[in-house]
C-alpha positions in Angstrom: 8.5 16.1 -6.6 6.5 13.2 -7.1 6.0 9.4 -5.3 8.5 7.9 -8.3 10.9 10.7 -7.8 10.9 10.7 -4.3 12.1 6.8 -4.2 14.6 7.3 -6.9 16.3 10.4 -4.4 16.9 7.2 -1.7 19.9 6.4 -4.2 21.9 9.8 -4.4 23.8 11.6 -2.0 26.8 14.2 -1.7 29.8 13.0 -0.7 32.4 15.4 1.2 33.7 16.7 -1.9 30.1 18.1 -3.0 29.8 15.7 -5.8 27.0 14.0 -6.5 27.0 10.1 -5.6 24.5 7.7 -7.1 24.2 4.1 -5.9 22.3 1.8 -7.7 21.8 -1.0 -5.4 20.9 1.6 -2.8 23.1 0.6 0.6 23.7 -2.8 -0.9 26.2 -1.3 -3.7 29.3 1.1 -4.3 28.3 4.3 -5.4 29.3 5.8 -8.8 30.6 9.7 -8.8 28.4 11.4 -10.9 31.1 14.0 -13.2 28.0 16.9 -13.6 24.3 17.5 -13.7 23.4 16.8 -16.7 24.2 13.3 -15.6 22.8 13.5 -12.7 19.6 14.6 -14.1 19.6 11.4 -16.9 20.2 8.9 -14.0 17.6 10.2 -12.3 15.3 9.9 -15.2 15.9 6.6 -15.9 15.8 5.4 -12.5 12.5 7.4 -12.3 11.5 5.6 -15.2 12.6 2.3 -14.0 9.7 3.0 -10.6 7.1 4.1 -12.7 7.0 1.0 -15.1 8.5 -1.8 -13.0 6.4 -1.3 -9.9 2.8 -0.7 -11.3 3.2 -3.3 -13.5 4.4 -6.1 -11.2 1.3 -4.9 -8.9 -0.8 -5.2 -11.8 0.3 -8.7 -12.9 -0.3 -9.7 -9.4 -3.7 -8.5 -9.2 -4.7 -9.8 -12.7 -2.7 -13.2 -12.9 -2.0 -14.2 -8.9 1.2 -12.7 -6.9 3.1 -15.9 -7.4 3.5 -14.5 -11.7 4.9 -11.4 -10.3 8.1 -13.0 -9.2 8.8 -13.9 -12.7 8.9 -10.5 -13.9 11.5 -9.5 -10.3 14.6 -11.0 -12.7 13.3 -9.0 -15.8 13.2 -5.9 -14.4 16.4 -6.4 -12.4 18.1 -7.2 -15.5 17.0 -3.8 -16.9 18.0 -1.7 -14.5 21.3 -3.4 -13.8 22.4 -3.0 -17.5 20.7 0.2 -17.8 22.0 2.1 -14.9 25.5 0.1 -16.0 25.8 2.0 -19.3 24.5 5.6 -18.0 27.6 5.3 -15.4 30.3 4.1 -17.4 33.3 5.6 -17.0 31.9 7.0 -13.6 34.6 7.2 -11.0 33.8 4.6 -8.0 33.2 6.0 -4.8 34.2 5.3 -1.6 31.4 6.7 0.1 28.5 4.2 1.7 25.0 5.0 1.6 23.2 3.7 4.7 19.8 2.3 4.9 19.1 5.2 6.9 20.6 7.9 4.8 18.2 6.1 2.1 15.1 6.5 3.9 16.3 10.3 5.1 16.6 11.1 1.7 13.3 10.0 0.7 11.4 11.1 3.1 12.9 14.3 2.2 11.3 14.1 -1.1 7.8 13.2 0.2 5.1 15.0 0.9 4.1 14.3 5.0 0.5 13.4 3.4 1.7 10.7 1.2 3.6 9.3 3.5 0.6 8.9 6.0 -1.5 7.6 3.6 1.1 4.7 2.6 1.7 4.1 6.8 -2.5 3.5 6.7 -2.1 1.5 3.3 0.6 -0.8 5.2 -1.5 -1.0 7.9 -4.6 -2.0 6.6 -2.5 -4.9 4.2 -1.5 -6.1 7.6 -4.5 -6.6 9.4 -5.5 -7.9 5.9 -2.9 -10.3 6.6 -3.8 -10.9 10.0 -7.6 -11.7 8.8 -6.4 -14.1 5.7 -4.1 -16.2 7.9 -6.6 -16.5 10.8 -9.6 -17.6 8.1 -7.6 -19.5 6.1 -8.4 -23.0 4.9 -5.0 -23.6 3.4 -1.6 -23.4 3.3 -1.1 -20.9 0.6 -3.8 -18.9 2.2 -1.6 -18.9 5.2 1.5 -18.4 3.3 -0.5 -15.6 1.5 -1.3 -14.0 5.3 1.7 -14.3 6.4 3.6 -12.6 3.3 1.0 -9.5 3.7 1.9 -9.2 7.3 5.4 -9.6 6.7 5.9 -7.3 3.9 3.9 -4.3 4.2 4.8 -4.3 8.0 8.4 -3.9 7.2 7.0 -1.3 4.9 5.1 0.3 7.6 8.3 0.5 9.9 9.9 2.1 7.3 7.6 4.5 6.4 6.7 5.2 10.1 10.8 6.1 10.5 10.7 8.5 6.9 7.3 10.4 8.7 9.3 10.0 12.3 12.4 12.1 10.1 9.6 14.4 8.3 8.3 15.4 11.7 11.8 16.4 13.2 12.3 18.2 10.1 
């Protein structure tokens, strides 16, 4: 199973029943009771989808065009998938199951390879001391808003890739 794959699994789970549950908005949302696989495997595609286009390419206008741009593109993207995954589970029974941030990240992590994960724990750490060394130098505001952000973000990122390779290891 691949990186995209593995962050699209965060959103499914089995209820007590055995059926397959897929929440969109991850623990955020109600889940939607997926009728068969065939569906299951089409929501998973799409959602798949949705990771491989939405995320390099927001990365990418951030690189190219400056991180503030990105932003622009967060309501675009969340349109898409709202409206997409909206039509793939209509007529999909509600569930009254909850997915927990931690049943999220357990689900992941299952889907992981222990090597990726470790490489993304050094990736987050590395963008924080990044963020450590831009806020330290900087000579502005934004530089220090930029700092700040880095350490911010990819350390929440590195706790919660820390806890997926913490579940990996027990596993």
């Amino acid at each position: 199973m691949g990186y995209f794959e593995g962050l699209a699994n965060a959103n499914f789970k089995k209820d007590k029943a055995g059926n397959t549950v897929f929440f969109p908005w991850g623990a955020l949302g109600r889940g939607k009771i997926l009728p068969n696989e065939q569906m299951e495997t089409k929501i998973r595609g799409f959602v798949g989808r949705y990771y491989k286009i939405s995320l390099p390419t927001i990365i990418c206008v951030s690189v190219i065009v400056g991180w503030a741009w990105s932003f622009l593109l967060i309501p675009i993207f969340g349109a898409w998938f709202h409206f997409g995954s909206k039509s793939l589970t209509s007529g999909c029974p509600d569930s009254e199951e909850k997915l927990t941030l931690k049943e999220g990240y357990v689900n992941s992590a299952a889907s992981h390879k222990k090597s990726t994960l470790w490489l993304l724990f050094i990736a987050s750490i590395m963008f924080v001391l990044g963020g450590v060394f831009i806020a330290s130098t900087a000579k502005s505001s934004g530089e220090i808003l930029l700092g700040w952000s880095s350490i911010v973000f990819f350390g929440a990122c590195g706790v919660a890739i820390g806890f997926m390779l913490k579940v990996k290891h027990r596993a």
